[in-house]
N, C-alpha and C positions, 0 to 999 in steps of 0.2 A: 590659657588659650593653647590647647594641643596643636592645633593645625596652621602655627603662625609660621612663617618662614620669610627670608628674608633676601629681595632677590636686586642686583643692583643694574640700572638701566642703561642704555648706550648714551642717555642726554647725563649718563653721571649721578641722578640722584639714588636713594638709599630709600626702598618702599617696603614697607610690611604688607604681607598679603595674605590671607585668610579664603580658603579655597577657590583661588583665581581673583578675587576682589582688592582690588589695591583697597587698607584702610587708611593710611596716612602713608604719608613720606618722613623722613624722620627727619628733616631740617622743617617738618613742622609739626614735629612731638611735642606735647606740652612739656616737655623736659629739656626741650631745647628753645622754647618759648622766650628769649629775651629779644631785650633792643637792643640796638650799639645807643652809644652813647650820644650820638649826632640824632637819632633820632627822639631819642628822649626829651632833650634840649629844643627841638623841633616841637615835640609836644607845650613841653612847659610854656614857649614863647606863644605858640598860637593860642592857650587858653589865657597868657596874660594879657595879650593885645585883645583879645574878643572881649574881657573884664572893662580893659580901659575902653574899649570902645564903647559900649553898654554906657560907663559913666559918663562917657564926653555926652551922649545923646541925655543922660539925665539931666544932666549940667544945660544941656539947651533947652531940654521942655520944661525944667524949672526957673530958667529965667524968664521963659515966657509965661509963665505963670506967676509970676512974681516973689518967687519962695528960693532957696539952698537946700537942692536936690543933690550935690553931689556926696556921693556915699565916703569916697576916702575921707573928704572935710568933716561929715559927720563924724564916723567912727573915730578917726582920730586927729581933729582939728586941737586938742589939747596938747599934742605931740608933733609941732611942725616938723619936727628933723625926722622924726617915722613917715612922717606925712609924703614927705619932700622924695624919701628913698624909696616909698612906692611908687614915686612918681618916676623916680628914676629908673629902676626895674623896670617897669611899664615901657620905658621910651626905649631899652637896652633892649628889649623883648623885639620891640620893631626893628629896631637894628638887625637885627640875627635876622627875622625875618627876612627883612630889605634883602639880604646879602646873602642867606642862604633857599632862598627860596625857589631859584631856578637849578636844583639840584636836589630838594625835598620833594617837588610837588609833583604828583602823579600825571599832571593834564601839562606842563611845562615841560617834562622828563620821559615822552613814553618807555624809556626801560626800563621804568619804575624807578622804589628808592635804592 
């Protein structure tokens, strides 16, 4: 790319620009693409809560059906103490939620995260 240059703005940030066209900003170069660490954790707990959620609703429309729909019991019903530690995960997961979630969430936090 001959015609890149690199020009830096009064709000601070650091833009590459290609004959007058900002392409990116370089705090969001794929190179500099990471999470912190808080968000990460943010992640993992919202896809564990969303799982457990899922199963609790299995677990209700399989009792109303008469049958054991929940998937952890399935999978590993031969392994209570596995069983037990997902469960616990699960309940840790909402925890972090609970307590971090008015300083993750984008509609709670307008300054972002």
């Amino acid at each position: 790319m001959r015609h890149l240059m690199r020009i830096r703005f009064a709000q601070g940030g650091l833009h590459t620009v290609r004959k007058g066209v900002i392409l990116y900003r370089a705090d969001h170069h794929p190179r500099f693409n990471h999470l912190s660490t808080r968000m990460k954790l943010h992640a993992i707990a919202f896809v564990l809560v969303v799982i457990g959620g899922l199963n609790w609703g299995l677990v209700a429309i399989g009792s109303y059906m008469g049958s054991n729909w929940n998937v952890v019991n399935l999978l590993l019903g031969s392994w209570p103490a596995v069983e037990n530690l997902v469960y616990l995960v699960v309940g840790l997961s909402a925890l972090t939620l609970v307590f971090s979630h008015k300083k993750d969430c984008r509609a709670c936090n307008p300054s972002g995260m």
